[in-house]
VOBA-1610 file (N, C-alpha, C; in pm, whole numbers, padded with zeros to 5 digits, always signed):
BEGIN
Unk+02717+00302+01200Unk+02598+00302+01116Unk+02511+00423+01151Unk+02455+00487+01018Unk+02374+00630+01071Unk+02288+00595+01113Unk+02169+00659+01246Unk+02119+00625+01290Unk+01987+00741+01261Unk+01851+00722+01224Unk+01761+00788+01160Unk+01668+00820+01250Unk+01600+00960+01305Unk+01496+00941+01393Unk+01400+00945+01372Unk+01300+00922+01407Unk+01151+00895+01252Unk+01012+00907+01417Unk+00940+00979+01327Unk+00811+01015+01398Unk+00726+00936+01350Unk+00651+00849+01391Unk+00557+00753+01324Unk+00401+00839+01389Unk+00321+00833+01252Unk+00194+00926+01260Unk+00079+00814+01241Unk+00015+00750+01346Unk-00007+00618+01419Unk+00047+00517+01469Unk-00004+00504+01573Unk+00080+00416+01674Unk-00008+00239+01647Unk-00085+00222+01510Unk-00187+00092+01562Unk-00071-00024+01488Unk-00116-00092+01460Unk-00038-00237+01413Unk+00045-00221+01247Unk+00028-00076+01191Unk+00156-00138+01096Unk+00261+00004+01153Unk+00242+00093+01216Unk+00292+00178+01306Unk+00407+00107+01381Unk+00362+00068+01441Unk+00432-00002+01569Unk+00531-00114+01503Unk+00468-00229+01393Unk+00577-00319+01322Unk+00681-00223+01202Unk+00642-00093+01168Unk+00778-00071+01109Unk+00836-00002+01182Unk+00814+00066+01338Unk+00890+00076+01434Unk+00980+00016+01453Unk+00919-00162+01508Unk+01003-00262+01548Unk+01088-00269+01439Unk+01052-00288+01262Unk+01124-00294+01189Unk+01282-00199+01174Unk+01262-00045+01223Unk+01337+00038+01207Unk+01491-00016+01317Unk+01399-00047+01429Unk+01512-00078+01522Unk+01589-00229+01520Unk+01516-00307+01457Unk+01579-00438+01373Unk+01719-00436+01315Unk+01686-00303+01201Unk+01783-00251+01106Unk+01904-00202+01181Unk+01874-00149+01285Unk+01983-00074+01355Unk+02001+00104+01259Unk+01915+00101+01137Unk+01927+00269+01134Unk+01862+00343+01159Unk+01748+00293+01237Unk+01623+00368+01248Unk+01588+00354+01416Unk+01563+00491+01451Unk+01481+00528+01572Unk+01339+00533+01606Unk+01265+00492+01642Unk+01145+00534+01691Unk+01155+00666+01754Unk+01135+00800+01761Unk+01143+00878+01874Unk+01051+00935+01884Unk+00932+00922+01828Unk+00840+00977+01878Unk+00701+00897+01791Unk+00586+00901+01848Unk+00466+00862+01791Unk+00354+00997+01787Unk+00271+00976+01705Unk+00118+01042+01692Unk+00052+01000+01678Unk-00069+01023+01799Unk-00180+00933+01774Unk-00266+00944+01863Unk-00396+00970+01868Unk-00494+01081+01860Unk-00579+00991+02039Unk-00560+00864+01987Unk-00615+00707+02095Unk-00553+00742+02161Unk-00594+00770+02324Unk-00540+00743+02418Unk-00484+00599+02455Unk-00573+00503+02394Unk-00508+00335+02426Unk-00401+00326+02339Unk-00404+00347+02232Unk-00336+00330+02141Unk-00161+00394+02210Unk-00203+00505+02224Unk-00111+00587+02308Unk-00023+00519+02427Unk-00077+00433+02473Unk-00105+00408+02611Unk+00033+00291+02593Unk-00018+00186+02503Unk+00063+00057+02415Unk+00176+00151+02356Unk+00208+00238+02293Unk+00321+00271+02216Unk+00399+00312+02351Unk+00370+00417+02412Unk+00438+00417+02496Unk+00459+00280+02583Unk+00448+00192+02652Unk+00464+00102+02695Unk+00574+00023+02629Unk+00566+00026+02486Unk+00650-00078+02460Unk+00774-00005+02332Unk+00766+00123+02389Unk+00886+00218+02303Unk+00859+00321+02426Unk+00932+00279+02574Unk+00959+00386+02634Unk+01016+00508+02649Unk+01142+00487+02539Unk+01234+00624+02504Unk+01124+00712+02412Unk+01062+00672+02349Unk+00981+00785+02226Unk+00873+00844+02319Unk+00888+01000+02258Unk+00792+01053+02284Unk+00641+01070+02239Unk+00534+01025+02332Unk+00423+00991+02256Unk+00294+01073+02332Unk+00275+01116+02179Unk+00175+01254+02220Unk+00041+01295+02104Unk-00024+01354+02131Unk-00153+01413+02028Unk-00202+01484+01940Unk-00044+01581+01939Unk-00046+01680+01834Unk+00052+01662+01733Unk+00033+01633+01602Unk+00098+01603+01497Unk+00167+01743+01481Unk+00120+01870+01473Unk+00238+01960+01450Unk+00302+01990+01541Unk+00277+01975+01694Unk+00378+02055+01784Unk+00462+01921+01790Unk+00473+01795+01743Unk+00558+01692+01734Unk+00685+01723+01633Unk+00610+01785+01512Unk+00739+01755+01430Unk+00796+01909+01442Unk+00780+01976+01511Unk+00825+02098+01568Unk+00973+02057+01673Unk+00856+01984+01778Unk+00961+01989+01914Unk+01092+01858+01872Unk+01026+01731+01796Unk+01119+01653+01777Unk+01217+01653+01651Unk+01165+01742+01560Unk+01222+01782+01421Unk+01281+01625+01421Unk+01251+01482+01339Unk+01249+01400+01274Unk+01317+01406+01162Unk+01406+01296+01179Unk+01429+01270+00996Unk+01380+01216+00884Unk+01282+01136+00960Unk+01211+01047+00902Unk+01058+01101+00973Unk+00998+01113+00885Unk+00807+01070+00909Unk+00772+00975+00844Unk+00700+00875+00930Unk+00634+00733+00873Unk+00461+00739+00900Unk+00419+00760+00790Unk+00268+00810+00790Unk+00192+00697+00783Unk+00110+00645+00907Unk+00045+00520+00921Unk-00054+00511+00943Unk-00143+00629+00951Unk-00285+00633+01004Unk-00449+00618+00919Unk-00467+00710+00947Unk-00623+00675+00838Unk-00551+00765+00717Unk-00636+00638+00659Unk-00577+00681+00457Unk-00624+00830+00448Unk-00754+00885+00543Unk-00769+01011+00443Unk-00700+01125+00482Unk-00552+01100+00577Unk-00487+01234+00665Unk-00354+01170+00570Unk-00321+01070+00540Unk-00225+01086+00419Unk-00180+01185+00383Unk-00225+01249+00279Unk-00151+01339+00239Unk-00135+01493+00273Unk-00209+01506+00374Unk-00203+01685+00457Unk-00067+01574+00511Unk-00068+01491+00589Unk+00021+01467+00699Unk+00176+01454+00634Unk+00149+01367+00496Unk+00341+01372+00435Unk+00323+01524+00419Unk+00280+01601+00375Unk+00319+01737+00303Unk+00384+01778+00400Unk+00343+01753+00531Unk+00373+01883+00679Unk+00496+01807+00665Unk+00535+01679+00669Unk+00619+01616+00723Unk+00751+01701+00627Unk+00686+01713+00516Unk+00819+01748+00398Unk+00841+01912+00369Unk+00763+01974+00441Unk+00818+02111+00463Unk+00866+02112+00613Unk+00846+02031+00701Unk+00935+02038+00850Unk+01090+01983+00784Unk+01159+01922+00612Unk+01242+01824+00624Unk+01283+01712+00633Unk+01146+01643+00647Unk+01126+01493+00683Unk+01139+01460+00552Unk+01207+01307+00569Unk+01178+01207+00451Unk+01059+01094+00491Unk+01005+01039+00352Unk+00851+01046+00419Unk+00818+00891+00339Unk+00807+00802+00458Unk+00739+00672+00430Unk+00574+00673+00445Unk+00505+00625+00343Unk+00382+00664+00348Unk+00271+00533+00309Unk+00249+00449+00435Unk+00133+00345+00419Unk+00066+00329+00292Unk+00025+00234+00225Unk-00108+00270+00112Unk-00179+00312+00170Unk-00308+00350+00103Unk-00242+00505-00017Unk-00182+00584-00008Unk-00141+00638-00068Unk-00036+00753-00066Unk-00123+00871-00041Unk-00225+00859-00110Unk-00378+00982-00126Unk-00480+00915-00151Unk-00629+00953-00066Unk-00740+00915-00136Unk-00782+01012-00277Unk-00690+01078-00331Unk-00777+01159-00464Unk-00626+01184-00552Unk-00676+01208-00669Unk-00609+01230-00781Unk-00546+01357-00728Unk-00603+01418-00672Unk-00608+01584-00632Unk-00503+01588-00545Unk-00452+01519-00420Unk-00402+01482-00363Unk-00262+01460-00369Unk-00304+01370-00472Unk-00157+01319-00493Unk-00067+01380-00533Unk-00136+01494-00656Unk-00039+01568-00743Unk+00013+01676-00633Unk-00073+01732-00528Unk-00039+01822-00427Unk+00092+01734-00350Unk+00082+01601-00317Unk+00215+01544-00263Unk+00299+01593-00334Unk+00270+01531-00452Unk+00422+01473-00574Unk+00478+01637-00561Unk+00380+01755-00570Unk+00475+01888-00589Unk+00524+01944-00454Unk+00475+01902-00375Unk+00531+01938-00232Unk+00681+01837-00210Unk+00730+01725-00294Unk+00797+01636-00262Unk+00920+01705-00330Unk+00895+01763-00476Unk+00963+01830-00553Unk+01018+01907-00505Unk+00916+02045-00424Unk+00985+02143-00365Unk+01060+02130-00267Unk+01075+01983-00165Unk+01136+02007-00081Unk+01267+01917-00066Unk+01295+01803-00188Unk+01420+01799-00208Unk+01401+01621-00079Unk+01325+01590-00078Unk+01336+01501-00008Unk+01289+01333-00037Unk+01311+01216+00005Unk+01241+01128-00061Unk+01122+01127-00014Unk+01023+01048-00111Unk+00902+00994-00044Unk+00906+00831-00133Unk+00865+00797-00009Unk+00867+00631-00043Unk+00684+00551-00037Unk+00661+00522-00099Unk+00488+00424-00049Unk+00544+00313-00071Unk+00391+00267+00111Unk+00474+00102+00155Unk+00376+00008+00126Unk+00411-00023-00047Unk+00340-00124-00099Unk+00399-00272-00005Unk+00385-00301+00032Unk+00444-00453+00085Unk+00470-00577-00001Unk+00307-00572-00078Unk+00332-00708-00100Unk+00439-00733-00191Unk+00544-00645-00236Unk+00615-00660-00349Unk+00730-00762-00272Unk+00734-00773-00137Unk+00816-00838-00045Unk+00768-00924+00015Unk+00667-00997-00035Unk+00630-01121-00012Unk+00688-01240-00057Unk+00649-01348-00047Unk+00609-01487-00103Unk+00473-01536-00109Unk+00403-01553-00247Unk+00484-01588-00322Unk+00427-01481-00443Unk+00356-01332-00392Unk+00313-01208-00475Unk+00416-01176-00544Unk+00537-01146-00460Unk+00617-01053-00496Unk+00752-01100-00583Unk+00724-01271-00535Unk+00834-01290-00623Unk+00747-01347-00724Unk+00606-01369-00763Unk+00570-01390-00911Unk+00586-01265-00969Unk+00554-01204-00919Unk+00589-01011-00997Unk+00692-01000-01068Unk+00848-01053-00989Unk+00952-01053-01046Unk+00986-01138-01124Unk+00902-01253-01119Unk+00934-01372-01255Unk+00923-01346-01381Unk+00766-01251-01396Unk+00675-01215-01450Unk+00789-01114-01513Unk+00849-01034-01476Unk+00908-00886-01488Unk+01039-00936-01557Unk+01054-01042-01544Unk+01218-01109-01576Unk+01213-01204-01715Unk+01089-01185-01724Unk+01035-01246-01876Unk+00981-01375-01901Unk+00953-01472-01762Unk+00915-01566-01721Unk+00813-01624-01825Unk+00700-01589-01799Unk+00604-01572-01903Unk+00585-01523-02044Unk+00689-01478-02084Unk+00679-01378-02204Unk+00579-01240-02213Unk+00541-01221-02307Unk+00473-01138-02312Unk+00328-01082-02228Unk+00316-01037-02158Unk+00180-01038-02088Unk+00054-00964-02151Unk-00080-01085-02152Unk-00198-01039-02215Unk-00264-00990-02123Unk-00273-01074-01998Unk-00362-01044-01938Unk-00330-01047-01737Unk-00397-00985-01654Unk-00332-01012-01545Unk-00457-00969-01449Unk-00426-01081-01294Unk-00588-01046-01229Unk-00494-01029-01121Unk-00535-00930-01021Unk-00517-00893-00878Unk-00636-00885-00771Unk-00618-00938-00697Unk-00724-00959-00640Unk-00673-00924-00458Unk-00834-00865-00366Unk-00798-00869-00269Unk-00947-00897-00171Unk-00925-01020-00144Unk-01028-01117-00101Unk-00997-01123+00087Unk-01048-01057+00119Unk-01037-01080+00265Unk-01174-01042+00327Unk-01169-01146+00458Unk-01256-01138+00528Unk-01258-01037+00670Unk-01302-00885+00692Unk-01250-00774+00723Unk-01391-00761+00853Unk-01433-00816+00896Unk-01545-00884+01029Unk-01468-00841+01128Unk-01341-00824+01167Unk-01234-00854+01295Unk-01186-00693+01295Unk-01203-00587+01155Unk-01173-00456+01134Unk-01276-00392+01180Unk-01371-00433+01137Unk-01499-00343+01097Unk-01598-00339+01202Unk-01603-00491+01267Unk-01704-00431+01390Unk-01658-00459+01528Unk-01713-00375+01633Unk-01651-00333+01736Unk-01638-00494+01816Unk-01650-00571+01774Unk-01653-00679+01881Unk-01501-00790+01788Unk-01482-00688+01678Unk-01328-00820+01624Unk-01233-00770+01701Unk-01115-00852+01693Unk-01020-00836+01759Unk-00920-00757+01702Unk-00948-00683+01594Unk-00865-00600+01515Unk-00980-00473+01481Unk-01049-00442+01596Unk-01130-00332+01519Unk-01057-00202+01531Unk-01108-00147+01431Unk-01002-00015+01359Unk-01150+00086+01328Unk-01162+00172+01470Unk-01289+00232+01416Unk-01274+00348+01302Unk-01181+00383+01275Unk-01179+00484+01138Unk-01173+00442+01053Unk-01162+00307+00963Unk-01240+00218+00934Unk-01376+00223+00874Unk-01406+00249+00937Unk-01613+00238+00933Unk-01657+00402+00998Unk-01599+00472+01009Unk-01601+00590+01052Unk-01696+00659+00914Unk-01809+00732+00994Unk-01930+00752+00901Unk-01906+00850+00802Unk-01833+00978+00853Unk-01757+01090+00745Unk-01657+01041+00678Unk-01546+00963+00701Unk-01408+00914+00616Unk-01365+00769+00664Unk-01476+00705+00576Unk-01439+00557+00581Unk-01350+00512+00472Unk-01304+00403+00512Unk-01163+00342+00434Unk-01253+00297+00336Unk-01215+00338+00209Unk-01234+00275+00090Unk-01166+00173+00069Unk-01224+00035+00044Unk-01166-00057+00053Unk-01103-00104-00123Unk-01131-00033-00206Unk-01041-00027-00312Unk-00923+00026-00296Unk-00923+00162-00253Unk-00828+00228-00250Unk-00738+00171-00103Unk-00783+00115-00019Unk-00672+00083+00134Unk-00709-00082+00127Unk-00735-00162+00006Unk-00711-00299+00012Unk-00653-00365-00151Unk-00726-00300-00213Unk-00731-00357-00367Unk-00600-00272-00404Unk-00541-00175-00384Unk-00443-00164-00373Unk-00292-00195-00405Unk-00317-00316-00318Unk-00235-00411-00322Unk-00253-00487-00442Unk-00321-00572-00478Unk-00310-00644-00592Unk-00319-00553-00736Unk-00317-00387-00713Unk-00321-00324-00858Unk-00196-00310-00839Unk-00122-00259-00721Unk+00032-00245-00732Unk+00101-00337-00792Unk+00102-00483-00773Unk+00199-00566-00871Unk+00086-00612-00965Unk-00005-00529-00998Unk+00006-00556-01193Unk+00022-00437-01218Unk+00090-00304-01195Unk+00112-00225-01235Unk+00280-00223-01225Unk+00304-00298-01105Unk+00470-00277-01113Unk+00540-00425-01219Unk+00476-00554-01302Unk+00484-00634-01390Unk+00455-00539-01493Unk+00377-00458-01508Unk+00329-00406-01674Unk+00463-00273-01680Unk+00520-00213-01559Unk+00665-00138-01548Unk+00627-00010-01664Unk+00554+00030-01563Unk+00488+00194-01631Unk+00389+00172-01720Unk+00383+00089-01793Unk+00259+00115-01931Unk+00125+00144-01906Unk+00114+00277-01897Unk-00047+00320-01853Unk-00152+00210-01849Unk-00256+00239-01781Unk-00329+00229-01783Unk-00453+00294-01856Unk-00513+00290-01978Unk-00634+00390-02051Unk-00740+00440-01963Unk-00829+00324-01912Unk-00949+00330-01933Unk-00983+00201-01837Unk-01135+00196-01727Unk-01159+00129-01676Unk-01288+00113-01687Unk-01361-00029-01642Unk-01509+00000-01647Unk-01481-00067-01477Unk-01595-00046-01407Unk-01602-00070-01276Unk-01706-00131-01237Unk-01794-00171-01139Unk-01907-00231-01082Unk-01857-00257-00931Unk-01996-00204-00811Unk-01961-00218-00688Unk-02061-00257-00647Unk-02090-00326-00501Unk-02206-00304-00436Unk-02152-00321-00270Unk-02306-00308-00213Unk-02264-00361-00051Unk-02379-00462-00039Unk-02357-00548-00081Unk-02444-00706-00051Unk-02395-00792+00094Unk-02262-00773+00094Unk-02267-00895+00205Unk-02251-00863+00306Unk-02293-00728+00352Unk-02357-00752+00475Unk-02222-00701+00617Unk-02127-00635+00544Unk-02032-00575+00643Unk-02075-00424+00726Unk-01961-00406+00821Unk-02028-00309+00845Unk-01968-00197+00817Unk-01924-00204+00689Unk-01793-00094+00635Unk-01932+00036+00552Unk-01928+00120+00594Unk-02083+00189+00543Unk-02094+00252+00392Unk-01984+00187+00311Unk-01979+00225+00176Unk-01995+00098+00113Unk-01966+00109+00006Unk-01959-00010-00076Unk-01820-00120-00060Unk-01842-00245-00064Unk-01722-00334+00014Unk-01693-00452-00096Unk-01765-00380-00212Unk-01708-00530-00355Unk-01745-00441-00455Unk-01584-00528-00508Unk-01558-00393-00634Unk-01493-00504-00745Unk-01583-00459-00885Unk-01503-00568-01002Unk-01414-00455-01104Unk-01339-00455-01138Unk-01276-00362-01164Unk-01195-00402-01314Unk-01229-00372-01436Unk-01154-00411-01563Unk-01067-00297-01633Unk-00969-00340-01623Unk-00877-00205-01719Unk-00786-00283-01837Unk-00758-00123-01936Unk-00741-00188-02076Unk-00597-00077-02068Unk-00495-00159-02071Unk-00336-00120-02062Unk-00350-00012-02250Unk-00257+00102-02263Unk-00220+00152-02350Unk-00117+00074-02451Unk-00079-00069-02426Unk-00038-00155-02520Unk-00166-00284-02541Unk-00193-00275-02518Unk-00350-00395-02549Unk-00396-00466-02400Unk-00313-00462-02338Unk-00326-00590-02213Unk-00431-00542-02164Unk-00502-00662-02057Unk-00605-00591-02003Unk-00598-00674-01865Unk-00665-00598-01761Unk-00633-00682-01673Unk-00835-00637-01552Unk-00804-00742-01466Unk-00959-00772-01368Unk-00852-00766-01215Unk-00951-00660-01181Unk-00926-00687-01034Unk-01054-00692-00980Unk-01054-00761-00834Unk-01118-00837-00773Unk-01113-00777-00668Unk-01215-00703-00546Unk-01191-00655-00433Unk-01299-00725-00346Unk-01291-00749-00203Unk-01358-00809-00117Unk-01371-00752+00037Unk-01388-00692+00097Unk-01373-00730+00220Unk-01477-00767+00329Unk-01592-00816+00253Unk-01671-00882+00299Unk-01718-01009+00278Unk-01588-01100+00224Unk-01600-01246+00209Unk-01615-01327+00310Unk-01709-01363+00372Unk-01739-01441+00485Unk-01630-01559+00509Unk-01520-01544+00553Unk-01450-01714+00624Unk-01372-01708+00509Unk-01321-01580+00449Unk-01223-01613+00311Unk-01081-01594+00327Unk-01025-01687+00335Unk-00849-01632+00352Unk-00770-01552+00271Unk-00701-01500+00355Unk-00654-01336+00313Unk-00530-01372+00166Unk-00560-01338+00071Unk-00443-01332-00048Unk-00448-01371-00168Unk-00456-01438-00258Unk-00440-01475-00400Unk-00430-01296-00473Unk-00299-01238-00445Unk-00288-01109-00501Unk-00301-01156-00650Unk-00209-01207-00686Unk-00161-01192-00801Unk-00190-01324-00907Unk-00191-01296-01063Unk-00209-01366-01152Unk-00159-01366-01301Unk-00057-01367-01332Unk-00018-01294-01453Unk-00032-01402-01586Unk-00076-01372-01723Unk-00101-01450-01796Unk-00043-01402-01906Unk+00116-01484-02011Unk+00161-01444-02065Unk+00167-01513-02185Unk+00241-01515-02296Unk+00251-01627-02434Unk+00311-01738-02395Unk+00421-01714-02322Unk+00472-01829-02299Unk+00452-01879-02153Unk+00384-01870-02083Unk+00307-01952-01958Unk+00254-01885-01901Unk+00214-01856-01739Unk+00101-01902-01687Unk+00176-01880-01521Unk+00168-01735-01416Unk+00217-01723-01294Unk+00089-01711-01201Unk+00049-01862-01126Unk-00041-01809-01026Unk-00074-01934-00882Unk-00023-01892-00802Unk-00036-01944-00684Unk+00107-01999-00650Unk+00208-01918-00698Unk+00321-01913-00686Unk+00377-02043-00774Unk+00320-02095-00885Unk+00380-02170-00961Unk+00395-02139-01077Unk+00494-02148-01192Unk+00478-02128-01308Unk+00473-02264-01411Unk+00399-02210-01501Unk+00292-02306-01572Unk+00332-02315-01702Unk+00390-02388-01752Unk+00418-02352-01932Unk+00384-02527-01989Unk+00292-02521-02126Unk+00257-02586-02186Unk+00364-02684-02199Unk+00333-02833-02184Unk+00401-03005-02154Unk+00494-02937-02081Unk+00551-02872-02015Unk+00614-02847-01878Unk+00587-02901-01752Unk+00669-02961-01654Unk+00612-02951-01528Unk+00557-02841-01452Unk+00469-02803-01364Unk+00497-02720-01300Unk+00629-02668-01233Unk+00657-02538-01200Unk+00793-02525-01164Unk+00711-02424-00985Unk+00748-02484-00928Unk+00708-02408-00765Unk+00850-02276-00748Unk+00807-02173-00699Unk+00832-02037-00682Unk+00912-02084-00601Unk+01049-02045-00539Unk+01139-02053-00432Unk+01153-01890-00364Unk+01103-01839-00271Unk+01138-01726-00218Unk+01238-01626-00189Unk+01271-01568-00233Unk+01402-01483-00243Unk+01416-01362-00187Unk+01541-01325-00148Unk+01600-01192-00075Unk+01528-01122-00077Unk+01441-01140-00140Unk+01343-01001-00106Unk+01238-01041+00013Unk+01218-01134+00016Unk+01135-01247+00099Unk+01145-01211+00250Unk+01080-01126+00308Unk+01108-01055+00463Unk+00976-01035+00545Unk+00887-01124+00621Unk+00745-01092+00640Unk+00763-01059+00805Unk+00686-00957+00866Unk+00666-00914+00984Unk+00510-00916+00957Unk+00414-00941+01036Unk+00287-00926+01104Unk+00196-00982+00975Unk+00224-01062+00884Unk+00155-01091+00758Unk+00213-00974+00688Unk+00301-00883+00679Unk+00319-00870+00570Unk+00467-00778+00550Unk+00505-00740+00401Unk+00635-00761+00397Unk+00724-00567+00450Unk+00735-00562+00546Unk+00700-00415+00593Unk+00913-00436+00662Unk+00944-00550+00685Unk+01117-00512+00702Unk+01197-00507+00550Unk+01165-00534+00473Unk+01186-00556+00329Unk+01179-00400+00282Unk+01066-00389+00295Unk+01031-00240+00278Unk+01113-00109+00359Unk+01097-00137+00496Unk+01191-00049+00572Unk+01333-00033+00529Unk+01364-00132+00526Unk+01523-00185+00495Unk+01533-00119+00332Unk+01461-00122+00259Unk+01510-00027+00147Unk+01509+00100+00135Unk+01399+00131+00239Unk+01362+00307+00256Unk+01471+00375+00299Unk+01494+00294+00421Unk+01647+00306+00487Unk+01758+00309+00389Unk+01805+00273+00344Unk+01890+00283+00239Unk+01833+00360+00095Unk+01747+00434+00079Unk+01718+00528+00004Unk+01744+00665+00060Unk+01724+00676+00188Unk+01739+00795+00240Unk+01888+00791+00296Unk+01978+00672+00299Unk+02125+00654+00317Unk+02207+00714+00132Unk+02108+00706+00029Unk+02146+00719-00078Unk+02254+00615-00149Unk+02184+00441-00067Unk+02233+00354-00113Unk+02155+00309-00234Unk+02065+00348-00267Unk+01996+00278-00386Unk+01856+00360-00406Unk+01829+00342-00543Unk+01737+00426-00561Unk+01612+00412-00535Unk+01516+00464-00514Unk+01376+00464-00485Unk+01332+00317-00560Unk+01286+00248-00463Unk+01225+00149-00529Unk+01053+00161-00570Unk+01013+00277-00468Unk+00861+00272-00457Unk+00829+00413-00469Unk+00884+00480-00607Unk+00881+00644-00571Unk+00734+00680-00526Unk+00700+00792-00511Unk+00521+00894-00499Unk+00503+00852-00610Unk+00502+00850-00756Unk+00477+00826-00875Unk+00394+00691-00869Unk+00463+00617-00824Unk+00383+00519-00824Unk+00250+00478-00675Unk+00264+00583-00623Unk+00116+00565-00527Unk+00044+00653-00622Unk+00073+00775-00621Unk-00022+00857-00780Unk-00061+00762-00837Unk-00050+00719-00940Unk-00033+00624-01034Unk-00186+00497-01026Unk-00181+00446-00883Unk-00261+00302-00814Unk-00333+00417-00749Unk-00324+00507-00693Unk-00474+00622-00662Unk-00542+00670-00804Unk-00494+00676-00914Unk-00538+00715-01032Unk-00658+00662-01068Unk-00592+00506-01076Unk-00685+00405-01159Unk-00805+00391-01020Unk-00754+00368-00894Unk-00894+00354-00842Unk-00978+00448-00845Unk-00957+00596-00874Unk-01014+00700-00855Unk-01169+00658-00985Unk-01083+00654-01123Unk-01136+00618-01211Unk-01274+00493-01182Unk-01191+00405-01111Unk-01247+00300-01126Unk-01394+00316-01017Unk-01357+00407-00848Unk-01509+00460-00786Unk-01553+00525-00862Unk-01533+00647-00985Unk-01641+00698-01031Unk-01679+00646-01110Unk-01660+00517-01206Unk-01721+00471-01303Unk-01803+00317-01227Unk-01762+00295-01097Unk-01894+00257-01034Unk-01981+00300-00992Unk-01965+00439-00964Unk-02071+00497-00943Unk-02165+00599-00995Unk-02132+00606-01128Unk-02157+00682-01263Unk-02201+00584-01364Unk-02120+00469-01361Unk-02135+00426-01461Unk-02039+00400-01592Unk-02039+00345-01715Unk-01966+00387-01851Unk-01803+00369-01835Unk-01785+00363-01877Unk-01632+00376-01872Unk-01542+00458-01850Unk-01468+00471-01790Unk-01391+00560-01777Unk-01241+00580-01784Unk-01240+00759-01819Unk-01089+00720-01845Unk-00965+00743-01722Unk-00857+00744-01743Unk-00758+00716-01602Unk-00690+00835-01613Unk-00656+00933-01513Unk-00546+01061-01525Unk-00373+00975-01508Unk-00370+00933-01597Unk-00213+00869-01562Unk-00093+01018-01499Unk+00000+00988-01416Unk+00101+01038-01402Unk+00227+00974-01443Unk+00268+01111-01548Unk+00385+01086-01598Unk+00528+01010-01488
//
């Protein structure tokens, strides 16, 4: 079995689980980390003693020349960091987002072009239960036709954001390039109503944000978000990460002619309910679905199967949020730069 060596560009908690994931698979190496934390540093090495783990992202993919770069760090080094990765040669797994800007992305997508290599974004939840397999119910004609569809990402982010949780992530709340929590949470629930609607643009969004409840994320941390599909559909997303005591998930909601996908049941008029059964795709590490994901990347860059998660589609879910912060913070409606 070929065996892949992959530079992971953060060492914090989804770093380290598609590490573990890579070596699960048996095609993937850890051989080296980046990452800026000395603690952070400190743990990767400890518990991936063969990889080399160090502070400089370019003299890394220099000295270790990688086959793989797995880009895991703060959303806003994304995309300088795949580009380097894909003129060193690397094939390039890339955390949500793919880019914080429209601007961004298209600079990936043509750097990806020129260099002949894959790039993969690691939407997860498409490898869940029970997101990912309503997505595919939904996609398989379950529902029939779809009018309408809500994604939502409701979490309570207290344990990220301030220095006393047990998951604090200070770049995060970092005062120059804080995580937009549309773009590095909501994310997720635009990805499977964009991968159920299977390309059909998106027009036009109206938006609304605020920072009411009181996190310590220093931007805005609730976002209502309405978009109107280029075939009629329309769909509401829902962003949170300052829901006090709110459990993490209800991604998905799809609403079609002939029933009704949400909370992993499907719903059709004098029908019983029918409960979701989890399927092969069904693979969760650390809350979320990141061996599912590996395991196909891996076999994309084996040229067993095709891109399941091309750049196109992180473009695509950076688009609409792009749209969707400036028309919260402008105002009016706005329209979406779709990529072809």
């Amino acid at each position: 079995m070929a065996i892949f060596r992959a530079m992971i560009a953060g060492a914090g908690g989804a770093g380290k689980t598609i590490a573990r994931c890579m070596q699960e698979d048996g095609r993937g190496e850890p051989a080296a980390f980046y990452e800026p934390l000395a603690g952070q540093r400190e743990k990767a090495t400890a518990e991936f003693p063969r990889a080399v783990v160090a502070d400089d992202y370019h003299d890394l993919l220099h000295r270790i020349a990688p086959d793989i770069a797995v880009i895991a760090g703060p959303d806003h080094l994304h995309a300088d960091q795949a580009i380097l990765a894909l003129e060193h040669g690397c094939h390039v797994l890339i955390e949500k987002p793919i880019a914080t800007t429209v601007a961004d992305s298209r600079r990936l997508l043509e750097a990806e072009r020129a260099s002949g290599k894959h790039v993969m974004i690691d939407f997860t939840c498409r490898y869940t239960h029970p997101w990912g397999t309503m997505a595919r119910a939904a996609k398989a004609g379950a529902v029939g036709a779809v009018f309408f569809l809500e994604g939502n990402y409701i979490h309570d982010m207290w344990d990220f954001y301030n220095p006393a949780g047990g998951y604090y992530t200070p770049w995060r709340v970092d005062r120059e390039h804080p995580q937009d929590i549309l773009l590095g949470g909501g994310c997720h629930g635009l990805d499977l109503m964009l991968w159920v609607m299977e390309g059909i643009p998106v027009s036009e969004v109206l938006a609304h944000s605020n920072h009411l409840a009181g996190s310590d994320l220093p931007i805005d941390d609730c976002y209502l978000v309405n978009m109107r599909f280029v075939n009629g559909a329309i769909g509401k997303l829902f962003v949170t990460g300052g829901c006090n005591g709110a459990e993490f998930g209800r991604f998905l909601e799809v609403y079609g002619a002939d029933g009704t996908l949400c909370e992993g049941r499907l719903l059709r008029r004098n029908r019983d309910p029918v409960e979701l059964q989890p399927d092969g795709a069904h693979r969760n590490a650390g809350g979320h679905g990141w061996p599912g994901a590996v395991a196909d990347f891996l076999s994309v860059v084996e040229g067993k199967i095709p891109n399941p998660l091309p750049s196109v589609t992180g473009a695509r879910n950076v688009a609409v949020c792009e749209a969707a912060i400036r028309g919260a913070r402008e105002g009016g409606v706005q329209r979406v730069e779709w990529f072809a």
